[in-house]
Backbone of each chain as ProteinMPNN parsed JSONL, in Angstrom:
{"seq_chain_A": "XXXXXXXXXXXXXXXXXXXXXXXXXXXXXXXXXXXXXXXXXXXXXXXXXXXXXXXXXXXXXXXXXXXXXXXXXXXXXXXXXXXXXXXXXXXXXXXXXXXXXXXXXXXXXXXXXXXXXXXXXXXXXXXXX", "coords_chain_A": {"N_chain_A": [[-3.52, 11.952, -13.647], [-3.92, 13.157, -10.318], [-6.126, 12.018, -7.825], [-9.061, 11.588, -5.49], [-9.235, 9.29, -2.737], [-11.278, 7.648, -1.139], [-10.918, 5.175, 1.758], [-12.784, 3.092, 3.131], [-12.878, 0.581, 5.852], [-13.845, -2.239, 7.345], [-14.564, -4.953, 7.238], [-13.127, -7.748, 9.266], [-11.568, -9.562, 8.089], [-8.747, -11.478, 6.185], [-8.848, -11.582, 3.213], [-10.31, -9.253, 2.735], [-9.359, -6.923, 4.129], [-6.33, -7.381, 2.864], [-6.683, -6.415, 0.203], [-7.643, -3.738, 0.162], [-5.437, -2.456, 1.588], [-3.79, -3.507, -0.485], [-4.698, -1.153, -2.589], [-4.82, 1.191, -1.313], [-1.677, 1.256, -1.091], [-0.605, 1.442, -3.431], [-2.158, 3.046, -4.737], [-1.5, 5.803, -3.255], [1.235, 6.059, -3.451], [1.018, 6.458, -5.807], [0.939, 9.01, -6.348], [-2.292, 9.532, -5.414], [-4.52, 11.292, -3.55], [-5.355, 10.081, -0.11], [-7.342, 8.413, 1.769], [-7.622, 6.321, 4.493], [-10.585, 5.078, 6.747], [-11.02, 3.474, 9.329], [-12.646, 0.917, 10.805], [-15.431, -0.71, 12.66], [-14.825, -4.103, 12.845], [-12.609, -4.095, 11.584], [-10.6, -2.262, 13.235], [-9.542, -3.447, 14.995], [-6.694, -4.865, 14.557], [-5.375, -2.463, 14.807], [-4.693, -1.987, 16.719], [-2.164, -1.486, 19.431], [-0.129, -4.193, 20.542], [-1.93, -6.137, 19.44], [-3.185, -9.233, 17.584], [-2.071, -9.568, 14.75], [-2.81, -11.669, 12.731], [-5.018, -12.21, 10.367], [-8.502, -13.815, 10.264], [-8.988, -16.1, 7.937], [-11.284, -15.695, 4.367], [-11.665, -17.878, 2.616], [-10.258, -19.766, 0.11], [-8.279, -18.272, -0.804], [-7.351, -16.356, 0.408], [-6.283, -18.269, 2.193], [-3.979, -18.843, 0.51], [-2.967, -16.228, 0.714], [-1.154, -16.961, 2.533], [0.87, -17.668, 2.53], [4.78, -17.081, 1.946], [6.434, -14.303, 0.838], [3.341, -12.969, 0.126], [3.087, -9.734, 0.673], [2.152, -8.265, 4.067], [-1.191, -7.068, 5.098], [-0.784, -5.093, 6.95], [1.86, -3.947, 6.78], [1.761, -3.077, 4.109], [-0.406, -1.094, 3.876], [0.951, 0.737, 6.463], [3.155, 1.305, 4.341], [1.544, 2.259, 2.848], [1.386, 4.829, 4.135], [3.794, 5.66, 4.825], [4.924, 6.764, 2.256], [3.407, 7.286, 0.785], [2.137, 9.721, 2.093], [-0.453, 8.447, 2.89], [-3.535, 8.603, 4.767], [-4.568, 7.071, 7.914], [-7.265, 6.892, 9.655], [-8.523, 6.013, 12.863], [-11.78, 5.042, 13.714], [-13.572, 7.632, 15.824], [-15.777, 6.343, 17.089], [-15.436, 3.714, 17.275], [-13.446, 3.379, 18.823], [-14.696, 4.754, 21.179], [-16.311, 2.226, 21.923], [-14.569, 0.215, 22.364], [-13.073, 1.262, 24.98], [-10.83, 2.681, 24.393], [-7.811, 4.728, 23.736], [-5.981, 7.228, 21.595], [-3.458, 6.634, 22.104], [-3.418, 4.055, 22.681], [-2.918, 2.845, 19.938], [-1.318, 2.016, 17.291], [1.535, 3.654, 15.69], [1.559, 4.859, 13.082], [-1.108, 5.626, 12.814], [-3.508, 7.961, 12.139], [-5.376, 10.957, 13.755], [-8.559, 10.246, 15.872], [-11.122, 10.036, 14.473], [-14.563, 11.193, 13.494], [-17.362, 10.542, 11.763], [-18.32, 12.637, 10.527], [-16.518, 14.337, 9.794], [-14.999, 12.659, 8.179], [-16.821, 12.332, 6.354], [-16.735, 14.417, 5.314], [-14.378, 15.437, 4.159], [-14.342, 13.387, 2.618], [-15.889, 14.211, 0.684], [-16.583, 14.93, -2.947], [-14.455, 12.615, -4.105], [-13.747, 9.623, -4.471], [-15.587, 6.656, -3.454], [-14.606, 3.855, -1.413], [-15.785, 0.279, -0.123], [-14.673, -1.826, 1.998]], "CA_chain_A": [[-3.914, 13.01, -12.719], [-4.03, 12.6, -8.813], [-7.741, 11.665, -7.121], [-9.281, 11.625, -4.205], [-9.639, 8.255, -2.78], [-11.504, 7.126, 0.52], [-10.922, 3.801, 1.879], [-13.607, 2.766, 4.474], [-12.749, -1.1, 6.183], [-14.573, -2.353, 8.385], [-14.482, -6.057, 7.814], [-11.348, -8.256, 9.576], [-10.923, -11.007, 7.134], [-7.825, -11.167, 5.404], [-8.658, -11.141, 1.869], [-10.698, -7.217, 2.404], [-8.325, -5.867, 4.521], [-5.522, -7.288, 1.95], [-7.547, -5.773, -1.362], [-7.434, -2.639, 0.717], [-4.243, -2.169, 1.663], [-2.859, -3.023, -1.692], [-5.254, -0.165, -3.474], [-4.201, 2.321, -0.609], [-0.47, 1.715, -1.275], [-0.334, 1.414, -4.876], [-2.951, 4.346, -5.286], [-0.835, 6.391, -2.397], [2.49, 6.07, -4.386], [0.977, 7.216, -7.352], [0.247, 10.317, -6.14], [-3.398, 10.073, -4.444], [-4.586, 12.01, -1.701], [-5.641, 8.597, -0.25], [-7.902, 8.366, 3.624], [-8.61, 5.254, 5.141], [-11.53, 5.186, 7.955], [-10.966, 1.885, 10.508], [-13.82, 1.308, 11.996], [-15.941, -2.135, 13.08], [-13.881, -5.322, 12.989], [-11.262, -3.677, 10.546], [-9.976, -1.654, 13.675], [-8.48, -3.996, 16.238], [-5.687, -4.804, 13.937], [-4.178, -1.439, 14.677], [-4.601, -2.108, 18.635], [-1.079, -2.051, 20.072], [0.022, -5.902, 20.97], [-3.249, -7.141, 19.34], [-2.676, -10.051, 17.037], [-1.787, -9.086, 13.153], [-3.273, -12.7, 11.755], [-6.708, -12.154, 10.312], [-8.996, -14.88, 9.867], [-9.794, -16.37, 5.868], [-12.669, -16.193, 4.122], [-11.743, -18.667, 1.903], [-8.779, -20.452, -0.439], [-7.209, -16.952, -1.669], [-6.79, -15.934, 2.327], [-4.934, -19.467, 2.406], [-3.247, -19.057, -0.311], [-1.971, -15.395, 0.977], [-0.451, -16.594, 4.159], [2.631, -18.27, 1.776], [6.217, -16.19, 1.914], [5.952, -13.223, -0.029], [2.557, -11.696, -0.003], [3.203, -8.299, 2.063], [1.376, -8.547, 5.015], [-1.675, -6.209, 5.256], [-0.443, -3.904, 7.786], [3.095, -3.349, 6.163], [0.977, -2.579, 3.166], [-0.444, 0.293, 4.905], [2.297, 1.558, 6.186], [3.646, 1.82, 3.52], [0.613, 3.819, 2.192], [1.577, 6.532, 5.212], [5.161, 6.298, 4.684], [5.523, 6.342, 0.747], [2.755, 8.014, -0.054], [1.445, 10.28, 2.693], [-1.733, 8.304, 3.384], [-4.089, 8.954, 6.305], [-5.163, 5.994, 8.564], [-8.178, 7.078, 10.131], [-9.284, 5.04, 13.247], [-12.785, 5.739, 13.859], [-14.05, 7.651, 17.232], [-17.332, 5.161, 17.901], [-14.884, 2.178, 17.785], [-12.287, 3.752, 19.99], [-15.316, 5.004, 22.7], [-17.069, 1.527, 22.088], [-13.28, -0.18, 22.907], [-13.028, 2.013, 25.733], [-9.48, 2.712, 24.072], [-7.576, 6.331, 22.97], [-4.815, 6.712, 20.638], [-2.248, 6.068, 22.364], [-3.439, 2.156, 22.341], [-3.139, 2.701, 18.38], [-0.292, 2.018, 16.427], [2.153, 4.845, 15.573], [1.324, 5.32, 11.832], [-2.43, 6.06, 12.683], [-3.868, 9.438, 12.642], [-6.08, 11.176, 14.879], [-9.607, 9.632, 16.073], [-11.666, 10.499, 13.417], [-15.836, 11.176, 13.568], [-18.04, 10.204, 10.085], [-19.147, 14.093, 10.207], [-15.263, 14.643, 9.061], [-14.188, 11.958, 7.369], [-17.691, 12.393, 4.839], [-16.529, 15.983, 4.107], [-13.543, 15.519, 4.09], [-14.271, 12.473, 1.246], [-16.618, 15.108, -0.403], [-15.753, 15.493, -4.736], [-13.614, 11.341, -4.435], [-14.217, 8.21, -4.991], [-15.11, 6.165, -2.058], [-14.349, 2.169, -1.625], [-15.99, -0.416, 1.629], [-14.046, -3.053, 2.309]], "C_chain_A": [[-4.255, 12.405, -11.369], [-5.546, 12.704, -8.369], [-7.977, 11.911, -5.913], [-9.746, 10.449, -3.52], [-10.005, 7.956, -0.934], [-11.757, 5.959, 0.76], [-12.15, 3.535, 2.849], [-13.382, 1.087, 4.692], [-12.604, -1.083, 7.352], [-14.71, -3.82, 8.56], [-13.062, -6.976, 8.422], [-11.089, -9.967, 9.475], [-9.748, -10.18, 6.457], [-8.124, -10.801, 4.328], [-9.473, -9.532, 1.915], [-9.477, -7.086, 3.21], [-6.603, -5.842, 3.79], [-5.576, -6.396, 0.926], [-7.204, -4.483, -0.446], [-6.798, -1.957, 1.442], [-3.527, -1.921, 0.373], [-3.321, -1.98, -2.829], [-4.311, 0.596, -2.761], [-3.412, 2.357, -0.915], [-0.276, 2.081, -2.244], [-1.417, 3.204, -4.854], [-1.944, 5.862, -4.379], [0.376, 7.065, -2.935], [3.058, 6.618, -5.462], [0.712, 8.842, -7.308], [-1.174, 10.693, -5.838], [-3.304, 10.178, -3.439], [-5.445, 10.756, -0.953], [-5.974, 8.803, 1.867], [-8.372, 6.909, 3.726], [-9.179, 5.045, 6.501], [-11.467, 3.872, 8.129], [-12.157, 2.022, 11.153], [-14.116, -0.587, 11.715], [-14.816, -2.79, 13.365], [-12.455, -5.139, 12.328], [-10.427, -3.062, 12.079], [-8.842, -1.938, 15.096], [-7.253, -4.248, 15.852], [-4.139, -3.862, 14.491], [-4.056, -1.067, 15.757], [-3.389, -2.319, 18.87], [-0.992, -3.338, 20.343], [-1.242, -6.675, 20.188], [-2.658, -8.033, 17.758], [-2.963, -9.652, 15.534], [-2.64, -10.072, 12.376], [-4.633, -12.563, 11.553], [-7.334, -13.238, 9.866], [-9.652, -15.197, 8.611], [-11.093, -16.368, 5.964], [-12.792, -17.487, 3.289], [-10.454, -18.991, 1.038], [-7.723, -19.455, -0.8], [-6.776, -16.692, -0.083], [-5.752, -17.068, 2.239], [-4.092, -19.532, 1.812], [-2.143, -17.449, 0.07], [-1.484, -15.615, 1.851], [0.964, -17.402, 3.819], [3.801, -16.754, 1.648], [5.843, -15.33, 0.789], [5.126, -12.423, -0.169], [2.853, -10.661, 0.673], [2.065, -8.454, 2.859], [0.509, -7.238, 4.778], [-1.321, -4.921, 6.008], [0.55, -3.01, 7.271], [2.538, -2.699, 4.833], [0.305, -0.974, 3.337], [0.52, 1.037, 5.468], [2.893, 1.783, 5.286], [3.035, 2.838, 2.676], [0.898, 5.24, 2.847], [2.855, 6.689, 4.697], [5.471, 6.505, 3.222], [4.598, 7.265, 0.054], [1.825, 9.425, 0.686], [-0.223, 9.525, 2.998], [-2.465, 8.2, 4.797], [-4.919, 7.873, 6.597], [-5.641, 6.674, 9.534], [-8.651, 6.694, 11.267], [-10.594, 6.065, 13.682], [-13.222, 6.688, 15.159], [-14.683, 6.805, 17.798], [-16.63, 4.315, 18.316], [-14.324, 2.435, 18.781], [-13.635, 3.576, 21.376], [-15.537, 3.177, 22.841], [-15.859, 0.536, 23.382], [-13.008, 0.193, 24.275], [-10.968, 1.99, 25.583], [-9.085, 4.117, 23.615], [-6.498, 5.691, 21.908], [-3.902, 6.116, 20.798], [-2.042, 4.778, 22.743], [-3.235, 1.811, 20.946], [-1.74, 2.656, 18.003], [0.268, 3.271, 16.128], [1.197, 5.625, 14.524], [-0.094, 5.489, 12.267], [-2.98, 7.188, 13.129], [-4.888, 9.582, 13.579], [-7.845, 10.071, 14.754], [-10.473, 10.766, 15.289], [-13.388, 10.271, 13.218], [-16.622, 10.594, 11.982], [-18.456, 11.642, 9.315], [-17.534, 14.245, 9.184], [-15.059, 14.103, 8.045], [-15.185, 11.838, 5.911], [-17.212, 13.831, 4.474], [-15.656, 16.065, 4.071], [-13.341, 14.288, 2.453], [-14.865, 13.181, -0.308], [-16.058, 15.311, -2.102], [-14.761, 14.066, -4.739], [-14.292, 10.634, -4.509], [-13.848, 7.673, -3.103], [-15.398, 4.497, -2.423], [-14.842, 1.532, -0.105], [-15.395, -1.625, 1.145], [-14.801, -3.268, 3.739]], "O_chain_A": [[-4.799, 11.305, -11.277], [-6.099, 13.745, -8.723], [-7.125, 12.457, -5.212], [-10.971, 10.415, -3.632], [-9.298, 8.029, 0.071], [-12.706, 5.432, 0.178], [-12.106, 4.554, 3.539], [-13.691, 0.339, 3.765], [-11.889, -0.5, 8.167], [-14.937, -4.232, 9.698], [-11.977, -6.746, 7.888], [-10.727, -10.933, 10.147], [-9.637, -8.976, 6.222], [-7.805, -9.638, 4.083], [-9.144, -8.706, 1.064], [-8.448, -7.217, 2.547], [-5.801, -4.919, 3.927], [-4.64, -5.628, 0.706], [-5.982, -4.342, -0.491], [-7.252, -0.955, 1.995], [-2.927, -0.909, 0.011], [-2.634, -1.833, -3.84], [-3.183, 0.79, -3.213], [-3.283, 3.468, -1.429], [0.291, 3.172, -2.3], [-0.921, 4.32, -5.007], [-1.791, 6.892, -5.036], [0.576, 8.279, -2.925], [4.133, 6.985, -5.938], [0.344, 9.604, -8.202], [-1.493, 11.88, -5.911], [-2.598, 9.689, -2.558], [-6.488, 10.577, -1.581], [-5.241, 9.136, 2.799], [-9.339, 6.436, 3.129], [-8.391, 4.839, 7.425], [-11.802, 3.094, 7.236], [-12.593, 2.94, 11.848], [-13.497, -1.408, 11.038], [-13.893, -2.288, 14.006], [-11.454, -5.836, 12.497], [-9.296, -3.547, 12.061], [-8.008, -1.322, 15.76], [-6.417, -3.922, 16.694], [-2.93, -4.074, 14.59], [-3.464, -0.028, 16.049], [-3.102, -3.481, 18.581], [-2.131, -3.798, 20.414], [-1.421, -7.866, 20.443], [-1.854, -7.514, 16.983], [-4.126, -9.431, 15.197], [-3.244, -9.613, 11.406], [-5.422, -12.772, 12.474], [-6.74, -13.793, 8.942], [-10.703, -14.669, 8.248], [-11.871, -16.715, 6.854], [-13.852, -18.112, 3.247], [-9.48, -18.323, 1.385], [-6.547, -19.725, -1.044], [-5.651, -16.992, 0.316], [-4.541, -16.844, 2.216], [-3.158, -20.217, 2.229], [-0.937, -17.415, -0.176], [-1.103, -14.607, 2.445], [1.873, -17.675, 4.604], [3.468, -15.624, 1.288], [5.026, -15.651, -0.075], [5.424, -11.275, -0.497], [2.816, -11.057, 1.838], [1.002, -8.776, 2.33], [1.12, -6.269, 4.326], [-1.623, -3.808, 5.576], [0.444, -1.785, 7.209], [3.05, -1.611, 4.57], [0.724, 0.065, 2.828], [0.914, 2.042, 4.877], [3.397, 2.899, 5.41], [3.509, 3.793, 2.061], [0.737, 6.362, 2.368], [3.139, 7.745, 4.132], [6.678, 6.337, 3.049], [4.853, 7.889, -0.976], [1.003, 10.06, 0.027], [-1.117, 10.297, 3.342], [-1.918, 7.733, 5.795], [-5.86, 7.581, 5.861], [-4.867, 7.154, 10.362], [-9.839, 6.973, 11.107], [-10.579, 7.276, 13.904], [-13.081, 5.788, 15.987], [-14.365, 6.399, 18.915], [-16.776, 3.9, 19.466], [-14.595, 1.781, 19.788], [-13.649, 2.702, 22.243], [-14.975, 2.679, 23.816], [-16.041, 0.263, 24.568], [-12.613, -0.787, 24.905], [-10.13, 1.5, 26.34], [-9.988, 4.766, 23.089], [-6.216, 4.555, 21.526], [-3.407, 5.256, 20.07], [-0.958, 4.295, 23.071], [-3.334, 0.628, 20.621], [-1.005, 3.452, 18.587], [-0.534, 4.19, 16.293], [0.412, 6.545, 14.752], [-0.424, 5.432, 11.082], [-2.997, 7.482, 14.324], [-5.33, 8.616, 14.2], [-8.159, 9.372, 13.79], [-10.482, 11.986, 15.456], [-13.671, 9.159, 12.774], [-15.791, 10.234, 11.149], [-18.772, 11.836, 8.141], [-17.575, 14.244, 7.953], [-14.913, 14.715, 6.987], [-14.788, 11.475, 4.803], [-17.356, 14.277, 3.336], [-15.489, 17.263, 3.844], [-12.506, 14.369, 1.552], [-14.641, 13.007, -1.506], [-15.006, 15.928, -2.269], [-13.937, 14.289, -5.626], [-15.504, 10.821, -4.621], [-13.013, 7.863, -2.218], [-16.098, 4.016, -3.314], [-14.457, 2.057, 0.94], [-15.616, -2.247, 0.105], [-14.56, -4.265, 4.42]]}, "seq_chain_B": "XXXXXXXXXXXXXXXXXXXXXXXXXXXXXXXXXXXXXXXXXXXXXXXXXXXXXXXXXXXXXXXXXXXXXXXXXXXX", "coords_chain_B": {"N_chain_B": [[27.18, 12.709, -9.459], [25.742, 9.356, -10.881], [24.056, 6.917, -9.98], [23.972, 3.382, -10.176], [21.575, 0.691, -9.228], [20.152, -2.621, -8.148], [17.489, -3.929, -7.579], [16.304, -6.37, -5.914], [13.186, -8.299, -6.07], [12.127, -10.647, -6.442], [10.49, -13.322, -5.895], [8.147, -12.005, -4.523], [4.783, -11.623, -3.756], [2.311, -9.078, -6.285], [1.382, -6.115, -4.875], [3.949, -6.161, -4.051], [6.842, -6.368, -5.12], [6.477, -3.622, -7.011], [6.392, -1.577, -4.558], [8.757, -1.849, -3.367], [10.668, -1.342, -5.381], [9.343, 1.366, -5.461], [10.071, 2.093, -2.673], [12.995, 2.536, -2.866], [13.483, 4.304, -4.947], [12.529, 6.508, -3.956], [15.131, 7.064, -2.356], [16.859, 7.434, -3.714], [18.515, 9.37, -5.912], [17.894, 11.566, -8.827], [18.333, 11.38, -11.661], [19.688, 8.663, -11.118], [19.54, 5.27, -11.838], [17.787, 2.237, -11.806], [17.144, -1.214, -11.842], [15.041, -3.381, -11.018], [14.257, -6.6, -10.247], [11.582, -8.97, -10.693], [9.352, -11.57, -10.234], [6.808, -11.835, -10.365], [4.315, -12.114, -12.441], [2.477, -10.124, -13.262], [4.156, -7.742, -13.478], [5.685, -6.749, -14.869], [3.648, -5.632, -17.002], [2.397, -3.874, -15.13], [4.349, -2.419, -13.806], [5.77, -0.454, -15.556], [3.608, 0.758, -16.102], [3.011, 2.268, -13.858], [5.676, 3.755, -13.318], [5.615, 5.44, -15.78], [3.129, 6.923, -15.122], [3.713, 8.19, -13.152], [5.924, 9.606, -14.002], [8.206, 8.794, -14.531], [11.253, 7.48, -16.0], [11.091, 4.508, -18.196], [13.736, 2.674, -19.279], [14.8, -0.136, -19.462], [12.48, -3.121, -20.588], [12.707, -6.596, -20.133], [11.973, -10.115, -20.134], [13.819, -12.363, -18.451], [14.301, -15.712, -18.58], [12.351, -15.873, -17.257], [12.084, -14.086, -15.01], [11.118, -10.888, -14.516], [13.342, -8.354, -16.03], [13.204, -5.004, -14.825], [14.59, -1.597, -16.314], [14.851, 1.161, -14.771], [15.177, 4.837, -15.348], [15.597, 7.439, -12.327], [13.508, 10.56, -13.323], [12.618, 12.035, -11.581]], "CA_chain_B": [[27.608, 11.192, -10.371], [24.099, 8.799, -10.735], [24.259, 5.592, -9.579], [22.832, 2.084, -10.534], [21.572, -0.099, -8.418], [19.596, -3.661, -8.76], [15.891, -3.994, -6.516], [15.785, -7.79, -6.164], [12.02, -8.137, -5.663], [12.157, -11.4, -6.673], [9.625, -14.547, -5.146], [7.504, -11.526, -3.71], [3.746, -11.08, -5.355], [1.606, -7.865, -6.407], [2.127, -5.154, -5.04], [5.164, -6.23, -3.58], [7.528, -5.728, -6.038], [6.221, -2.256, -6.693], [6.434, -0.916, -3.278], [9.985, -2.595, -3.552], [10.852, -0.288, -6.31], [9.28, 2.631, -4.923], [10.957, 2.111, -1.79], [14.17, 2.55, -3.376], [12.979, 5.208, -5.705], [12.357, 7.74, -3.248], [15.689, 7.142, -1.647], [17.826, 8.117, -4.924], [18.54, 10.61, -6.753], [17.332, 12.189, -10.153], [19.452, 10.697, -12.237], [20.098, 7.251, -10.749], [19.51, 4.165, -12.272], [17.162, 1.191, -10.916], [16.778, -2.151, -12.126], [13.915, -4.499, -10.804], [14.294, -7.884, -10.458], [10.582, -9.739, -10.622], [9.172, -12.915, -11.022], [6.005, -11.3, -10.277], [3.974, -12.091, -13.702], [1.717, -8.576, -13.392], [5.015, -6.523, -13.038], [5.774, -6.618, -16.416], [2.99, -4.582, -17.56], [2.105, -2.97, -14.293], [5.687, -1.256, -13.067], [5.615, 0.339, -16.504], [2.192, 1.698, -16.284], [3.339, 3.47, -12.438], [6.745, 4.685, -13.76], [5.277, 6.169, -16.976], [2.289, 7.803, -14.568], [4.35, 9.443, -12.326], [6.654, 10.596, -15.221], [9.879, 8.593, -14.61], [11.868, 6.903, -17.633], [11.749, 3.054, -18.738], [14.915, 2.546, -20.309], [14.113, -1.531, -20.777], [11.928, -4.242, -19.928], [12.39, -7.729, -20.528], [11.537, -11.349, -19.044], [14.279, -13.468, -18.956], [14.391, -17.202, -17.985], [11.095, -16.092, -15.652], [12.489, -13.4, -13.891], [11.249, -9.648, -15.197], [14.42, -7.452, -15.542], [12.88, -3.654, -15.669], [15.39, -0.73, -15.712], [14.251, 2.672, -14.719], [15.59, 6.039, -14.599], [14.676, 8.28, -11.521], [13.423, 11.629, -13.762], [12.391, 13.731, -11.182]], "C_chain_B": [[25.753, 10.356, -10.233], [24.936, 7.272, -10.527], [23.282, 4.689, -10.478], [22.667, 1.223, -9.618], [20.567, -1.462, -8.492], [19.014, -3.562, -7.328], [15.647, -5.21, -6.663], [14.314, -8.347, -5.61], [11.508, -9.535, -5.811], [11.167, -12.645, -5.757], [8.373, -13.611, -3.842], [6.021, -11.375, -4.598], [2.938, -10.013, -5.167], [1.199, -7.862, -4.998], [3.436, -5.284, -4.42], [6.49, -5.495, -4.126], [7.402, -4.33, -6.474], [6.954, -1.468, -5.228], [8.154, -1.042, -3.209], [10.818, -1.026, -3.838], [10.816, 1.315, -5.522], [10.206, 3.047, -3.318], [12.821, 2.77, -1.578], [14.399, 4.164, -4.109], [13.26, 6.401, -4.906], [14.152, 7.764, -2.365], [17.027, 7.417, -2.538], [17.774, 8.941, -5.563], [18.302, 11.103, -7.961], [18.867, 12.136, -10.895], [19.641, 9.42, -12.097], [19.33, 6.2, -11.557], [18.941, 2.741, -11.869], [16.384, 0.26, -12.07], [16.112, -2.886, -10.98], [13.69, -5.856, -11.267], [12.589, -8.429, -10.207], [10.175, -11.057, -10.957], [7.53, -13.216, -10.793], [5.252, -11.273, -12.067], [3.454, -10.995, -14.254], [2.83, -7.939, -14.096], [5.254, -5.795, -14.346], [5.264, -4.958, -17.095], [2.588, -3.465, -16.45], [3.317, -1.856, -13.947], [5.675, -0.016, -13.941], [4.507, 1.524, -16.353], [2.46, 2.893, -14.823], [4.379, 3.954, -12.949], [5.954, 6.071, -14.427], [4.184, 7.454, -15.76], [2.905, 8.686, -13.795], [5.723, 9.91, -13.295], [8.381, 10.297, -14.403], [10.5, 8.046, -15.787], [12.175, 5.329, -17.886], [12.915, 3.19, -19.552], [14.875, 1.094, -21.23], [13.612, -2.275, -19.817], [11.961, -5.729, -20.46], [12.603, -8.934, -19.673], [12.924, -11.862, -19.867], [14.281, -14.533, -17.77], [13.54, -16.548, -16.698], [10.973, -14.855, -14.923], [12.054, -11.674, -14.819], [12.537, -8.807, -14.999], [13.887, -5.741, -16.216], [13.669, -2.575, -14.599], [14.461, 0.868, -15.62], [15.092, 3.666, -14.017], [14.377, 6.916, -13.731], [14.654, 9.719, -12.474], [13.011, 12.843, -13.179], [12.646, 13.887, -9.266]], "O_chain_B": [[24.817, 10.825, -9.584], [26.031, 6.819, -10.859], [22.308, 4.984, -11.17], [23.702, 0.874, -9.051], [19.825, -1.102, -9.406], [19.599, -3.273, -6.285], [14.786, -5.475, -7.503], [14.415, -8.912, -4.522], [10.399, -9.719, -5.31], [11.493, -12.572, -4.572], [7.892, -14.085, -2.813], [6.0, -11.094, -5.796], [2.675, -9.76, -3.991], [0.863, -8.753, -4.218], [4.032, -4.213, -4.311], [7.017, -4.449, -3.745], [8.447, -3.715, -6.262], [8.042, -0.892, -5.202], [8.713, 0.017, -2.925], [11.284, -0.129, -3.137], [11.71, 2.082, -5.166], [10.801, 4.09, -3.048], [13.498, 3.202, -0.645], [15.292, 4.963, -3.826], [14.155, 7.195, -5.195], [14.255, 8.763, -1.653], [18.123, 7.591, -2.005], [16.648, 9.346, -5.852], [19.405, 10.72, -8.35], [19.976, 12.638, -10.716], [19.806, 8.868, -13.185], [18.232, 6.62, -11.921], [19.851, 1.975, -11.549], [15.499, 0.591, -12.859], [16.762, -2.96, -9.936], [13.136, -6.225, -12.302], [12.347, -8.115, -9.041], [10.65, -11.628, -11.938], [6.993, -14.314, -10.935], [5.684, -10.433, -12.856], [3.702, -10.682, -15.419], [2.627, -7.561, -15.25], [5.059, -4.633, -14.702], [5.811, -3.91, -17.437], [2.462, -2.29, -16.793], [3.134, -0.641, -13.86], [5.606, 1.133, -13.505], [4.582, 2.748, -16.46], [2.141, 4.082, -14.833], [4.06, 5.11, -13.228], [5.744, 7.187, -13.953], [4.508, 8.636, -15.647], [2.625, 9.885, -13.787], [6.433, 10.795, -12.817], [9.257, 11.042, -13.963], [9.881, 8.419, -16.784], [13.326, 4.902, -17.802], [12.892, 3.917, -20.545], [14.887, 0.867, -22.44], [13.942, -2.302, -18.631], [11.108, -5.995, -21.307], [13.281, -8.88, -18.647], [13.193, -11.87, -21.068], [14.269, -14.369, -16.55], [13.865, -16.628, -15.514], [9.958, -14.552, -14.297], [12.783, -11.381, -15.767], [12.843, -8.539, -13.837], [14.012, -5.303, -17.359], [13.691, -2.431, -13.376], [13.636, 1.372, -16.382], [15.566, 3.662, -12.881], [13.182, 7.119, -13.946], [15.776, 10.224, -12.516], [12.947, 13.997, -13.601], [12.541, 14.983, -8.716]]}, "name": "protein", "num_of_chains": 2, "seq": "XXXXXXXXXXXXXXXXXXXXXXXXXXXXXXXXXXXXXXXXXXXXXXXXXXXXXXXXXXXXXXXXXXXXXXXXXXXXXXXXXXXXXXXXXXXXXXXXXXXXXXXXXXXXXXXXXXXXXXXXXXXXXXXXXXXXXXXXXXXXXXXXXXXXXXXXXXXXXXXXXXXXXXXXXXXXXXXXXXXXXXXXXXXXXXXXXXXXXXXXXXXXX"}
C-alpha cells in the first residue's frame, strides 16, 4: 500500500544527502506520495552552477565517489521524474540566500514555507537527513 | 507484438540498478519483456520485492558467474 513520506535534508555531506535520495527514489517508484523540504546546508546543491560535490563525513562518502554509485542529485531526479516526487526548496533559505526560483534547478518545486510543508506532511511518516 | 529487451545495469550499486529497470519499465509496454543484468549483490532479493509490490510478474531470477540475470514481465 502507498504512504506518505516526508523527506526533510538539511545537512550537505554526502553520505545524508545520498541515504536520502536513494529512499526518495526507491520509495517514489514504488508508488509513494513522497515531499522533500531543502532547507539549511542541504539547499545549495540545487543552486544553478553551484558545485554538485558534497563534502565526506567519513570512509563510506569515499568509498561513494567510485564509478557507479548514482550521484545524489540524479537520484532525485529521478524521484520527480519516475515517481512524481516533490522537491521542496525552503522559503527562509531562499530569503536568507537572497535567491528566487529561478536560481533553482528545473526539477524543484515552488518555495515552500514549514506552515505548508507540516500540513501538508500531516497523517506520514517523516525522515531528517 | 511485446518485446524483450536486456537492462544492463551491470558494475552500478543500490539503487542503481533499480532505477535502471524502472527507467525502462515505464517506457514499455504491458506485455513486454525485461531482463536485468546486475552484479549488484542486494538486487537479487530487492528487484523482486519492487516488482512483486507494484504487481508486475517475475518470470526468473538467477545469479550466474556473479552477474544477477532477473526477467520481468511489464503487467500493467
Amino acid at each position: 500500500m502507498s504512504q506518505k513520506l516526508s523527506i526533510v535534508c538539511v545537512t550537505g555531506t554526502r553520505e545524508k544527502l545520498q541515504m536520502a535520495a536513494m529512499i526518495a527514489s526507491v520509495a517514489a517508484a514504488t508508488g509513494d506520495e513522497v515531499s522533500v523540504f531543502l532547507s539549511m546546508n542541504a539547499l545549495s546543491y540545487f543552486v544553478k552552477g553551484h558545485a554538485t560535490d558534497a563534502p565526506v563525513e567519513g570512509e563510506m562518502g569515499t568509498l561513494m565517489a567510485q564509478k557507479g554509485v548514482p550521484p545524489f542529485k540524479q537520484l532525485f531526479q529521478q524521484a520527480a521524474e519516475l515517481g512524481d516526487a516533490k522537491l521542496l526548496p525552503c522559503s527562509m533559505a531562499l530569503d536568507l540566500m537572497k535567491i528566487t526560483n529561478d536560481d533553482l534547478d528545473a526539477e524543484l518545486g515552488p518555495p515552500t514555507g514549514l506552515t505548508r510543508f507540516l500540513s501538508d506532511a500531516e497523517g506520514g511518516q517523516m525522515l531528517t537527513f | 507484438m511485446s518485446d524483450s529487451k536486456i537492462v544492463d545495469a551491470r558494475d552500478t550499486f543500490c539503487p542503481g540498478p533499480l532505477m535502471e529497470l524502472i527507467t525502462h519499465m515505464k517506457r514499455s509496454n504491458v506485455g513486454d519483456t525485461l531482463e536485468l543484468l546486475s552484479t549488484d549483490e542486494g538486487s537479487g532479493a530487492d528487484v523482486p520485492e519492487w516488482v512483486n509490490k507494484v504487481g508486475h510478474e517475475i518470470i526468473s531470477n538467477e545469479k550466474i558467474d556473479g552477474v544477477w540475470h532477473i526477467k520481468i514481465r511489464k503487467a500493467k
